[in-house]
N, C-alpha and C positions, 0 to 999 in steps of 0.2 A: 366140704361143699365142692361139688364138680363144677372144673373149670370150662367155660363155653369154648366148642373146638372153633378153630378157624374157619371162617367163609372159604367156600373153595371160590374160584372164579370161574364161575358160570356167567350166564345172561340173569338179567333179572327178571321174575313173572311180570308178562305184560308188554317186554319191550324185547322179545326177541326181534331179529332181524329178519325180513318179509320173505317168504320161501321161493317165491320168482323171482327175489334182484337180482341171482346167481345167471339164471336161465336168460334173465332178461335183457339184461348188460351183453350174456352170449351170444345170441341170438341178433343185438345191434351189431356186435361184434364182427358177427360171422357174413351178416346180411352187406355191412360197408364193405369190408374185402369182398365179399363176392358179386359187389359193382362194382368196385374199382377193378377188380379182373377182367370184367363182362363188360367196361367200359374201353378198357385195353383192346381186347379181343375183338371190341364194336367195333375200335376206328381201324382198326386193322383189316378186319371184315368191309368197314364202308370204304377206306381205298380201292380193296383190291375191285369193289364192284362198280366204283367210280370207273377204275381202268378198262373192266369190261366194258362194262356202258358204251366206252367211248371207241372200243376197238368194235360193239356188236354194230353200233349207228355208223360209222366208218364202213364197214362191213355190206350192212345194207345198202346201203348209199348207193357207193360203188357197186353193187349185185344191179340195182335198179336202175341207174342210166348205161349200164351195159348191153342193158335188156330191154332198152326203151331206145339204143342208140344208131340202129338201124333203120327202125322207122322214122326216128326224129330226121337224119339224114336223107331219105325218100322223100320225108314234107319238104326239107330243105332245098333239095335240089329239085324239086318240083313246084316249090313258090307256093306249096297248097297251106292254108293255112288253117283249114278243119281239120287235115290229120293233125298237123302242130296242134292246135289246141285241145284233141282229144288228148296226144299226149302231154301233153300242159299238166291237160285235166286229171288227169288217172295221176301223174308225180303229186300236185297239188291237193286230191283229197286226202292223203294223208295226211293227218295234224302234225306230221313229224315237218313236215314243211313248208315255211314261211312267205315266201315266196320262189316264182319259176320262170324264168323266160327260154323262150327258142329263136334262135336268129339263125338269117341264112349266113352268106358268107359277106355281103354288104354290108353286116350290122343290123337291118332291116327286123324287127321281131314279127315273129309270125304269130306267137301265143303269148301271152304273160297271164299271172294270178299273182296278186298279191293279197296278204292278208290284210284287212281295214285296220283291225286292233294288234297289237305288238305289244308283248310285254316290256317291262322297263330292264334295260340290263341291270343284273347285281353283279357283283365280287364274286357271289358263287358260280355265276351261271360261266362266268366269264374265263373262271378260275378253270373250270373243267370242261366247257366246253369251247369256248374264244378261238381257238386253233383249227377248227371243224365243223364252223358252224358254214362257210364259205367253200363253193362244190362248182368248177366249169368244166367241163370238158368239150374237147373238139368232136365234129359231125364228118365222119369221114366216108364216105360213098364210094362204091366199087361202080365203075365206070362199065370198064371187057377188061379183057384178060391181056390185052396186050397194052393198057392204059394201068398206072397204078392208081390207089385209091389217091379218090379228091378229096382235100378240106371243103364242105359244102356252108359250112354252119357252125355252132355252139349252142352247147344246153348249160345255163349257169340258172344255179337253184341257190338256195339258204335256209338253213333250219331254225325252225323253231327256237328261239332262247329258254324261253319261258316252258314251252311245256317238255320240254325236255331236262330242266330244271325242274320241273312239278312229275318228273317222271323218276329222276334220280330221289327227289324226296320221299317219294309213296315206296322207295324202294331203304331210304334211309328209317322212317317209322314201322316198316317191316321190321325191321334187324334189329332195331332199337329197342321195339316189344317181344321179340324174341330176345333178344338178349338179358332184356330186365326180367322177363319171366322165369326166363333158365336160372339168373342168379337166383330167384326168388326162391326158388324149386331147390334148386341145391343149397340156398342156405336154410331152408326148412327142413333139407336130408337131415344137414351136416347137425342144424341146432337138436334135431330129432334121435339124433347118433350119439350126441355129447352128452346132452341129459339123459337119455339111458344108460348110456357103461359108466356117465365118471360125475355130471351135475347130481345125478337121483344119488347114488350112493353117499356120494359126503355130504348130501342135505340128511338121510340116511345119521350122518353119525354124526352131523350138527343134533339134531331133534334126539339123538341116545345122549350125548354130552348134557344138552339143555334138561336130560328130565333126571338128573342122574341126581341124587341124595349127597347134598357135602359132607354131610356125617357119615354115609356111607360109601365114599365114591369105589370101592374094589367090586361095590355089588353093581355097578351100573348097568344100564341094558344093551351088553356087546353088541350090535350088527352083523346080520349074516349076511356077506355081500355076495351073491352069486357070480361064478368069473371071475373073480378081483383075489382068491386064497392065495394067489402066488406071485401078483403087482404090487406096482406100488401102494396101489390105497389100502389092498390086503395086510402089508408092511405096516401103513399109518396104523389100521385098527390094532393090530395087533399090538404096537409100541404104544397107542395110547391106553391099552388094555391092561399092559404091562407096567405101566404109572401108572395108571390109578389102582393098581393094587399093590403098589410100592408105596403109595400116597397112604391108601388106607391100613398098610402094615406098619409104617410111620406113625401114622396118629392111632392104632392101637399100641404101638408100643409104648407113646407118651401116655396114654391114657392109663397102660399099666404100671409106668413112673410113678406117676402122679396119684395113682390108687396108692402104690406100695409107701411112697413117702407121708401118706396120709394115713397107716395103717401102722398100728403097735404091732410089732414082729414079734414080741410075746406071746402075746393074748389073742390078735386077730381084730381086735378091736378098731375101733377111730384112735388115734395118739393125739397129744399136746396140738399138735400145727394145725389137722383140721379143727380141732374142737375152738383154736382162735378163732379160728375164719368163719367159722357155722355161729357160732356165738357172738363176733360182733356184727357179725350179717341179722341175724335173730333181731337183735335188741335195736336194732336201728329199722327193722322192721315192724316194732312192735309199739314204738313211738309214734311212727308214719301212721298204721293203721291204726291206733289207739287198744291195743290188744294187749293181753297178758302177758308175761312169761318167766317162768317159773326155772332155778337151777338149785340140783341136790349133791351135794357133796359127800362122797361114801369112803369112809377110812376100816381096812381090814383091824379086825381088833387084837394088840396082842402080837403083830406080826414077827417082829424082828423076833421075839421068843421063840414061835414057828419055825423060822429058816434057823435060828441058831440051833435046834435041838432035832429038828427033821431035816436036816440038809437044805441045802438051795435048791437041787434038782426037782425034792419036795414040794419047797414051798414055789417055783415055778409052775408047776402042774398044780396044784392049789391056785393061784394065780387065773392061769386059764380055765379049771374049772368055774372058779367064783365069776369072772367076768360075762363066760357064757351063761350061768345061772342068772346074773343081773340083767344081760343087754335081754332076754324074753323078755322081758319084765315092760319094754316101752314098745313103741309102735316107729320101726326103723323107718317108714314112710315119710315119718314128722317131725320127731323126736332124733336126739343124740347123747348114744352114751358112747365116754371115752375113758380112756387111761391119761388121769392127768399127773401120773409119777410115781413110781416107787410101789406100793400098795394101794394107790388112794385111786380114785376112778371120780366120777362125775358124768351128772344127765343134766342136759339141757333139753327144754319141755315149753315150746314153740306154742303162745293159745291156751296154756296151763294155769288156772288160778291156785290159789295158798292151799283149799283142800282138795284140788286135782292132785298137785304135788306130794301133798302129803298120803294120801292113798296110794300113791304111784311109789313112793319110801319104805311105807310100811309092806307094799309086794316087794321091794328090793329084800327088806327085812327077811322076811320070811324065805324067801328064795334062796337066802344065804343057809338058812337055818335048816330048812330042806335038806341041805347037802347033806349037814347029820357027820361032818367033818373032825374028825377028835382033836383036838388042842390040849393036851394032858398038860403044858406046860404055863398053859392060859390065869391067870390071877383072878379074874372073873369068871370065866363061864368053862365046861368041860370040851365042848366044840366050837365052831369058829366063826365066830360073830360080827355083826359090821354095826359101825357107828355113823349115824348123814345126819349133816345137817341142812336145811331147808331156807330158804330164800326166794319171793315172790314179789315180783311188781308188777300194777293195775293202772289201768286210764285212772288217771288225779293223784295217782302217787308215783310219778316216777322217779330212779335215780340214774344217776350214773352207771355205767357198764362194769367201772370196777369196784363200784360201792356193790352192788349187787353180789360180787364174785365176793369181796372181804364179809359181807352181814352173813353167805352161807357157810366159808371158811370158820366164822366167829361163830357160829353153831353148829360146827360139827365139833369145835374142840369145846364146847362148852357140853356138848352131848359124852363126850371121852370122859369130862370129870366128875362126870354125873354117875358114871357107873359102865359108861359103855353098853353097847348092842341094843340103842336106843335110836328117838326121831328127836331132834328139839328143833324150833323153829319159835317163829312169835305169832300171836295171833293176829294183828292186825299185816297186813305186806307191810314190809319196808318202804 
């Protein structure tokens, strides 16, 4: 009876492992790092533009009461206080400016604007702009040419906290959504990159692994990785290609062990150790399903006469003939015929009632008689004859395993003193 090969380790149907965890896991993977970079990159990006900011408003600043510093001067020293607050006015519509005064050189203001609402200071606004938010400069007036300039006045302004803070933010949600978009983008490259050359392929030879026959794993379904014949993954296919065909020359070589140790090196036949195994396998099956089964015991007639006067070489080839003439005789799909020692042979006849068995005897019979074999040395008969004896058991009669094996034994040697190259058996099973 063939031994069951080992489970290979595979996955089991049904519970493979999901074909995007790979990609999936990747993909968080790749997306974290590429905002923790994009997050690096951000704040280093939002300083340097805080720094701007603060050098472009400084910048303006100073461009703008340079350019307004002349005429603020004129109003000044002319006590006019409609040019002051035109130029008041034109500093103070800009929202970059909170409020504006112009005074002459008394102190005295000629213009002011101040905003009604003020936003509240924060940390932030404070942080980056507190230093610069506060702007005076002197009003200095060219007299003649032989007088140097006069201090006439001052223009002291103040910016904006608040929208200048609301101007650095619309400038920080800029950067911000570029920069998560960029990560976004290139970790959909990078996920888009990884799943081609190196996730697709080893999903690739997980799904050849998973479909691959444990009885057969040497035949499995290689993968042909495009690009990968001379990397590493190339490498894996190929070594895992390399075992399972060392796996499957493995378990054929046990399997032809374990054939040869089951097989009479005579004859060709089944030997003794399978015919245990197949036999107590039978009859414990035949209890189970309440089924027949039938074993014939076959004794060469005469033998040792044979080899003594034909040789052993002879009577070996007699031997194999006779065997092969008996094993046609059953159906090897079902049935087992063995060598169970010396001359003697034996079927065991799976589902076989008393006169299955017995018809299935008298073709062994015959089969032998066929050969048409000379035994010139024979006491019985002129050629070479076999003697079986017959044993059967039925649902409501069963016995034992090796009552069974002794009741055909005991009729075959009761068939021997009967005359030989006969059937005997009893008529009811045992």
């Amino acid at each position: 009876m063939k031994s069951p090969r080992p489970r290979f380790p595979l996955s089991a149907p049904g519970k493979a492992p999901k074909k995007g965890s790979l990609t999936t896991k990747q993909a968080l993977l790749t997306l974290l790092f590429a905002m923790l970079i994009s997050g690096v990159a951000g704040s280093i990006e939002l300083l340097s533009h805080a720094t701007n900011m603060r050098q472009e408003t400084e910048q303006r600043i100073t461009q703008q009461l340079a350019v307004v510093n002349g005429a603020a001067a004129e109003a000044a020293f002319q006590l006019n206080p409609d040019l002051a607050h035109q130029i008041a006015y034109g500093l103070f519509s800009d929202n970059e400016v909170a409020w504006v005064s112009i005074r002459d050189d008394f102190g005295r203001s000629l213009a002011e604007f101040d905003s009604p609402e003020r936003a509240d200071s924060t940390w932030l606004s404070q942080y980056l702009f507190g230093d610069i938010l506060h702007h005076q400069t002197a009003l200095a007036y060219y007299i003649g040419s032989d007088m140097p300039e006069a201090i006439v006045g001052e223009i002291e302004l103040t910016l904006a906290e608040g929208y200048l803070t609301q101007q650095f933010l619309a400038r920080i949600y800029t950067v911000v959504g570029v920069s998560i978009l960029e990560a976004f983008i290139l970790s959909m490259l990078v996920v888009a990159f990884f799943h081609l050359f190196i996730t697709r392929p080893l999903l690739k030879v997980h799904a050849a692994i998973t479909q691959t026959d444990p009885n057969r794993p040497g035949q499995w379904p290689k993968p042909a990785l495009r690009g990968h014949q001379h990397d590493e993954l190339g490498h894996l296919v190929d070594s895992l290609d390399h075992l399972l065909k060392a796996f499957q020359q493995g378990l054929e070589q046990r399997d032809q062990l374990h054939h040869l140790s089951n097989i009479d090196g005579l004859t060709g036949v089944a030997n003794r150790r399978q015919f245990d195994e197949f036999y107590q396998h039978q009859w414990r099956l035949a209890q189970q399903m309440q089924q027949p089964l039938s074993v014939i015991f076959i004794d060469i007639d005469n033998f040792k006469e044979f080899n003594d006067h034909y040789g052993h070489t002879m009577g070996d080839d007699t031997l194999r003939a006779v065997a092969k003439a008996l094993n046609q005789c059953i159906d090897p799909a079902r049935d087992l015929f063995a060598r169970y020692g010396g001359e003697e042979f034996v079927c065991v006849l799976p589902g076989q009632d008393h006169d299955d068995a017995i018809n299935i005897a008298n073709c062994l019979r015959e089969a032998v008689l066929s050969l048409a074999i000379p035994h010139a040395f024979s006491s019985t008969h002129s050629d070479l004859t076999v003697s079986m004896g017959v044993a059967s058991m039925s649902p409501g009669f069963f016995i034992s395993a090796e009552a069974l094996i002794e009741h055909a034994d005991q009729h075959l040697y009761h068939a021997k003193r009967l005359g030989r190259n006969r059937v005997e058996t009893r008529k009811r099973p045992a």
